[in-house]
C-alpha positions in Angstrom: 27.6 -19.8 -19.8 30.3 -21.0 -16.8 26.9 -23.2 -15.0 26.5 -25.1 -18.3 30.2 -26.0 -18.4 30.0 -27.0 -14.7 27.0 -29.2 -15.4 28.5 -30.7 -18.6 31.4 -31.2 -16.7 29.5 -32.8 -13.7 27.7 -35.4 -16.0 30.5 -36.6 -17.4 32.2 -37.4 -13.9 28.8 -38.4 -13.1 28.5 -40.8 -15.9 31.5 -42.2 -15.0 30.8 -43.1 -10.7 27.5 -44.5 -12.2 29.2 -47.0 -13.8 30.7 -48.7 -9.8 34.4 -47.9 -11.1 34.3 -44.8 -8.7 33.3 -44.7 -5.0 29.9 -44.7 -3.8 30.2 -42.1 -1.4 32.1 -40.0 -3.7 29.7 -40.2 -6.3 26.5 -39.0 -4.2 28.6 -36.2 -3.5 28.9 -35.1 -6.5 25.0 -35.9 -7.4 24.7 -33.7 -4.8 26.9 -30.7 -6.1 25.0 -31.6 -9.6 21.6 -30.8 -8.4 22.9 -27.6 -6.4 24.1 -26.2 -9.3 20.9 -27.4 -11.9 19.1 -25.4 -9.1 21.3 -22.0 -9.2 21.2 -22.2 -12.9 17.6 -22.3 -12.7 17.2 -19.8 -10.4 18.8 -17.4 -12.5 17.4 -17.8 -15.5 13.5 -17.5 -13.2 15.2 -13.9 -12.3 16.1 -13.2 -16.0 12.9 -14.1 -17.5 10.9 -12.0 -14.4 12.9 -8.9 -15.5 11.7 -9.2 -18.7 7.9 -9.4 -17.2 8.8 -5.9 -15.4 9.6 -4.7 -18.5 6.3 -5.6 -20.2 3.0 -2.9 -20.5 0.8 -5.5 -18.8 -1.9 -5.2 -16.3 -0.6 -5.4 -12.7 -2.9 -8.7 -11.8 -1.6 -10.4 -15.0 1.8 -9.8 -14.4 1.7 -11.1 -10.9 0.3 -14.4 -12.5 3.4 -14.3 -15.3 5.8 -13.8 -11.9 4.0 -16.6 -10.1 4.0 -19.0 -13.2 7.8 -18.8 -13.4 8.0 -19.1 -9.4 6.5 -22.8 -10.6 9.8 -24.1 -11.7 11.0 -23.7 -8.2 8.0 -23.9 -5.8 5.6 -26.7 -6.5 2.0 -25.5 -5.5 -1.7 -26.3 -6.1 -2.4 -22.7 -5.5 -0.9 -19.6 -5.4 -2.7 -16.3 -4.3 -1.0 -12.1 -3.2 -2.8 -11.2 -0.2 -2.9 -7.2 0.7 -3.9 -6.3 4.2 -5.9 -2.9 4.5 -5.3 -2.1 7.8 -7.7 1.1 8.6 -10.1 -1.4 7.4 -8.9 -4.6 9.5 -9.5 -6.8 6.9 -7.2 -9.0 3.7 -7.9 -9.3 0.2 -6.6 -12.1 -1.0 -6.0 -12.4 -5.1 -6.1 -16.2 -6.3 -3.4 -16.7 -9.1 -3.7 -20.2 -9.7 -6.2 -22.4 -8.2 -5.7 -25.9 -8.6 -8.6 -27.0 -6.5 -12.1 -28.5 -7.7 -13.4 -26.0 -5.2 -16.1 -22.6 -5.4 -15.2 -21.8 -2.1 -12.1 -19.6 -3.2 -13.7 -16.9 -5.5 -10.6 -15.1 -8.1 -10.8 -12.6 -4.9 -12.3 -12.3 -1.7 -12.0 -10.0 1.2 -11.2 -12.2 5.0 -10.8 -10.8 8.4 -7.2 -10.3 9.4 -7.6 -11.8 12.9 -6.3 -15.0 13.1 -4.9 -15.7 9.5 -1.6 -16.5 8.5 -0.8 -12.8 7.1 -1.6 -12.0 11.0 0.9 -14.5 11.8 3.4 -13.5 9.8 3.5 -9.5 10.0 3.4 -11.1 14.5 6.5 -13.1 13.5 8.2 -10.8 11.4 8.6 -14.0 9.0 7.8 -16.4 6.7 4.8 -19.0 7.9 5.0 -22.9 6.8 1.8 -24.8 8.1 3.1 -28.6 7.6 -0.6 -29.7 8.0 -3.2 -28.2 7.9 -5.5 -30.8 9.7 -3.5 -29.8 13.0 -5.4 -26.8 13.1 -2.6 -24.9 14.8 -4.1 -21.7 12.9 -8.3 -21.0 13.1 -8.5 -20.2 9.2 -6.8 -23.7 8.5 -9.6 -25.9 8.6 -11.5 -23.9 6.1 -8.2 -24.4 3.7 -8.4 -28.0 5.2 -11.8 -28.6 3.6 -11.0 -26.8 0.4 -8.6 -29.5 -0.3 -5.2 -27.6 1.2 -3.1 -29.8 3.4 0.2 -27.6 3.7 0.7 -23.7 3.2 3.6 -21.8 2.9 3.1 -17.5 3.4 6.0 -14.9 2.6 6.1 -11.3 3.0 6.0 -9.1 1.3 7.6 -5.8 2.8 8.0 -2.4 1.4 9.9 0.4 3.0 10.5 -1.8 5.7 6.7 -2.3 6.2 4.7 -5.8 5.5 2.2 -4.9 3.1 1.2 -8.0 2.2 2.3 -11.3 1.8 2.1 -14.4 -1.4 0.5 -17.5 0.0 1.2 -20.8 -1.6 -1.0 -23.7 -1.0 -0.9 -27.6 -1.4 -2.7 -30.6 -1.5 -0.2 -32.6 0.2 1.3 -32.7 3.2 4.8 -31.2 4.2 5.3 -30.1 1.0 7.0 -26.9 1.6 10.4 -26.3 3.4 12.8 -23.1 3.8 14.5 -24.2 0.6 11.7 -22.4 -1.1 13.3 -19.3 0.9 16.0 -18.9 -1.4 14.1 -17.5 -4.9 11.3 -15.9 -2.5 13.7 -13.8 -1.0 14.4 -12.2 -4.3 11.2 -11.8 -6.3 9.0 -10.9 -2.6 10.7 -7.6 -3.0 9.4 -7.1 -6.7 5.7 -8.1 -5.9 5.6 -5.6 -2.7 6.5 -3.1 -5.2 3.9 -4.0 -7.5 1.4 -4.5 -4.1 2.5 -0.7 -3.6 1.8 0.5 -6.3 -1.2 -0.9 -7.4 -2.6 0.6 -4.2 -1.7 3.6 -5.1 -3.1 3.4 -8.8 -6.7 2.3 -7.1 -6.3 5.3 -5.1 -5.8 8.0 -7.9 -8.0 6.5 -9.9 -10.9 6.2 -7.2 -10.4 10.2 -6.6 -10.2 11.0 -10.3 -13.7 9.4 -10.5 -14.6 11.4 -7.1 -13.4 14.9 -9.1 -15.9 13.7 -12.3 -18.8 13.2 -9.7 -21.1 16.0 -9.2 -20.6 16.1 -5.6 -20.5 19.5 -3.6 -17.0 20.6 -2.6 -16.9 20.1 1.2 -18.8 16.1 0.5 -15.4 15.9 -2.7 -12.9 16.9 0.4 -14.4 13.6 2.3 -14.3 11.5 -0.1 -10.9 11.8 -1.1 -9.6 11.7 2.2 -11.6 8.5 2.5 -9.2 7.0 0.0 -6.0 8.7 1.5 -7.4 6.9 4.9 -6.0 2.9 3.1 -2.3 4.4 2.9 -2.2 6.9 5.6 -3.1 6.4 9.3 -4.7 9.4 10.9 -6.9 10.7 13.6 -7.6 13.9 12.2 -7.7 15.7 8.6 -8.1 19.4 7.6 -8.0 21.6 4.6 -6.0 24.9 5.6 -6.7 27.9 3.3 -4.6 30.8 3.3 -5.7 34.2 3.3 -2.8 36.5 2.2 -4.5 39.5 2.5 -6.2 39.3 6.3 -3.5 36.9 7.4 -5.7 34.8 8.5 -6.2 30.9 8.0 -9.4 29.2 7.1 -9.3 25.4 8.3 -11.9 22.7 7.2 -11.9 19.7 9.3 -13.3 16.7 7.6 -12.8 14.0 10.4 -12.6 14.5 13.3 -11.1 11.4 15.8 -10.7 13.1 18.7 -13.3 13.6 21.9 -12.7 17.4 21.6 -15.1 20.5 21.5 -12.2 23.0 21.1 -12.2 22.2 17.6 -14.8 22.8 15.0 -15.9 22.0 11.5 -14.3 25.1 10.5 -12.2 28.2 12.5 -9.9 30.7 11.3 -6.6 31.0 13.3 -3.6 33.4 12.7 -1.0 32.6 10.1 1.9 33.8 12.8 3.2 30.5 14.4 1.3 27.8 12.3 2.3 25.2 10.4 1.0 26.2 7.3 3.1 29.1 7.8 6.2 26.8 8.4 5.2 24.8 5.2 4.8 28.4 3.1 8.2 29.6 4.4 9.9 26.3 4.1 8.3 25.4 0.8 8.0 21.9 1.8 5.7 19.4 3.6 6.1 19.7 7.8 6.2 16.7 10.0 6.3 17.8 14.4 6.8 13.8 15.6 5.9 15.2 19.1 3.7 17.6 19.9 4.8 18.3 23.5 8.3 19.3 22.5 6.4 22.8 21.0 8.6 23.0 17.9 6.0 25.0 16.9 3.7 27.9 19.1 0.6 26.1 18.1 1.5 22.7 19.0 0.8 23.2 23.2 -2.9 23.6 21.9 -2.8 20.8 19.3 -1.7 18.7 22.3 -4.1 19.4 25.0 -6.8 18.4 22.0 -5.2 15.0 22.2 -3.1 15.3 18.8 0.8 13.8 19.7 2.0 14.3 15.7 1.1 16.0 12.7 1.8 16.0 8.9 1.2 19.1 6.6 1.4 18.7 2.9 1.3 21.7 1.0 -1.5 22.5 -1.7 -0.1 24.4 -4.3 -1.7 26.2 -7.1 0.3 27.6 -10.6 3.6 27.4 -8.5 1.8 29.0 -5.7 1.4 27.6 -1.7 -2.6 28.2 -1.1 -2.6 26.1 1.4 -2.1 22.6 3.1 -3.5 19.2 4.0 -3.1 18.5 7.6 -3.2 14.9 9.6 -3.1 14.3 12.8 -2.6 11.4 15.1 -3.0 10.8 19.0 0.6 9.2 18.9 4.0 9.9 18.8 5.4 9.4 15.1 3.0 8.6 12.8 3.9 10.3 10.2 7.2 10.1 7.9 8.3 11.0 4.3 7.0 7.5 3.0 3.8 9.3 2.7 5.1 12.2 0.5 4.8 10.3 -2.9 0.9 9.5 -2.2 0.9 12.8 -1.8 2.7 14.3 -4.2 0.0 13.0 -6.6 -2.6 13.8 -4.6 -1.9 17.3 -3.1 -2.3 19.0 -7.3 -6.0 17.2 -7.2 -6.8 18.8 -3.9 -5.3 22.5 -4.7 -7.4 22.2 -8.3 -10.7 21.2 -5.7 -9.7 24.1 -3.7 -9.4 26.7 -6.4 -12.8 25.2 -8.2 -14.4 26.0 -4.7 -13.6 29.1 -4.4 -14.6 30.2 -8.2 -17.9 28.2 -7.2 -18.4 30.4 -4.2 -17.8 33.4 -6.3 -20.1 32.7 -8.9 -22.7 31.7 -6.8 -22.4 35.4 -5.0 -22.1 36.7 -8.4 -25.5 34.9 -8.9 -27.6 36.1 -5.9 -26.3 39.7 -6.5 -27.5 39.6 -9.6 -31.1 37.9 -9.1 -30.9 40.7 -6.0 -30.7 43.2 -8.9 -33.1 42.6 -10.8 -35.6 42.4 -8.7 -35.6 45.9 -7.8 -35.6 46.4 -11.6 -39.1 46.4 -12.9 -38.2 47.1 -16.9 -34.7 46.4 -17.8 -32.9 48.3 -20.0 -32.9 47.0 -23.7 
């Protein structure tokens, strides 16, 4: 490798301006070149060896501790933690990697308020955080790290699709002991762990409505409950189930949350196909974003806007190849939604069309069912 020759190369002229037959100045400048290239050599062999991780079957948490433990070699920490900010709930979990403190105070994980922390900080910045000392106080969560033994903290982002979803906090028990230096392999593995952030959330997502579809739930309480879990990747105001009814040409909407101080729209209504998004989404094949409702890119928007809706999403639910429908968000402001969501919802839309079609063969069966307890009561012998 050429950084091997360099160093070999450096030692020797090293060895030699050790010795006072070469000038002094001179020779820290090429300690100094010496250590600059130890460090790239290092950091490229950190890079290599966190590929390979990413190329390993392991759980997500233990490959963020594999990630972190090479990290070591160039960031000297007591602790190292990811923390994911939920922000429909307002709150960060924080998962501890590494702890390094005689302290019960930081459980494995734990859930803080956003408000005043150093993620808050740094998705306010747009930047990394260093806190020199935490003694200073200069943010309110740093005198709990204080007494848990941390005097210096460094926080990077961690930003996916242009969005901080989180950030990896490294703590210390000494002073100072973090600088922008650490910037340099940060800015190349951050990337990686917001990916694995990412996606972990959306694992914990599918997973959490798979055990929703196993629950014996009725339909409409299902619908909630996986638009509960949507709710931690997707902002909205407003959901609804649209069902399609080819043969009246009608459409049957369920609205599971409401959002908005409105009596023009209930639970459930039926509203004609012609001019709908839905029938946009049907004709278009595709998922529908209107960014602003007052432009009346579509005839129904006006309406949608004097509710108090400013943007909607509609996903469509299909069935064997089929559109039967569509999941529908809304949002009192301009823009909310964009085709970031679609993946989310590429996984999730097949769940909600099999709910939908599993409703309606429960509704039929259960008329099936009082027609036929009907009948036989106005049967006093059956027929044998």
């Amino acid at each position: 490798m050429e950084l091997n020759n360099i160093l070999s190369d450096l030692e020797k002229i090293k060895a030699e301006y050790s010795t006072g037959s070469g000038d002094k100045k001179l020779g820290q400048i090429f300690d100094k070149t010496y250590k600059a290239v130890n460090l790239c050599k290092l950091h490229y062999e950190v890079m290599d060896n966190v590929n390979k991780i990413l190329s390993t079957c392991l759980e997500t948490d233990e490959i963020y501790r594999q990630i972190c433990d090479e990290l070591h070699k160039l960031v000297d920490w007591d602790r190292v933690s990811i923390a994911i900010f939920e922000e429909t709930a307002g709150i960060v979990t924080a998962i501890v990697l590494s702890k390094g403190f005689n302290t019960k105070v930081f459980p494995e994980k734990r859930n803080y308020s956003y408000k005043g922390s150093i993620l808050e900080k740094i998705i306010t910045a747009g930047e990394p955080v260093i806190i020199d000392d935490t003694g200073k106080g200069i943010l309110s969560t740093d005198k709990i790290h204080h007494r848990e033994g941390t005097k210096s903290r460094l926080a990077y982002p961690l930003k996916f699709k242009g969005k901080i979803v989180g950030s990896i906090n490294f703590s210390s028990r000494n002073v100072s002991n973090f600088s922008k230096e650490n910037f340099g392999i940060l800015t190349h593995v951050a990337p990686i762990l917001a990916f694995l952030v990412d996606n972990a959330l959306e694992k914990e997502i599918i997973r959490n409505i798979n055990d929703v579809l196993a629950s014996s739930f009725e339909p409409e309480d299902l619908y909630h409950r996986v638009c509960d879990e949507l709710y931690k990747l997707i902002n909205w105001d407003r959901v609804s189930i649209a069902l399609y009814e080819e043969a009246s040409g009608i459409i049957t909407a369920f609205v599971l949350t409401k959002g908005f101080k409105t009596k023009i729209f209930p639970e459930k209504r039926n509203y004609q196909f012609k001019g709908s998004i839905l029938e946009k989404v049907i004709t278009t094949g595709e998922a529908v974003i209107i960014d602003d409702t007052s432009k009346n890119v579509l005839e129904t928007d006006k309406s949608y806007f004097d509710e108090g809706i400013r943007s909607r999403l509609a996903y469509p639910l299909k069935f064997k190849g089929t559109i039967i429908g569509s999941v529908n968000f809304s949002s009192h402001n301009v823009k909310s939604f964009n085709r970031t969501m679609f993946p989310i919802l590429g996984h999730i839309a097949p769940l909600l069309s099999f709910m939908v079609e599993n409703t309606k063969l429960f509704a039929e069966a259960s008329k099936h069912e009082k027609e036929y307890k009907d009948l036989t009561k106005t049967i006093d012998t059956p027929w044998i």
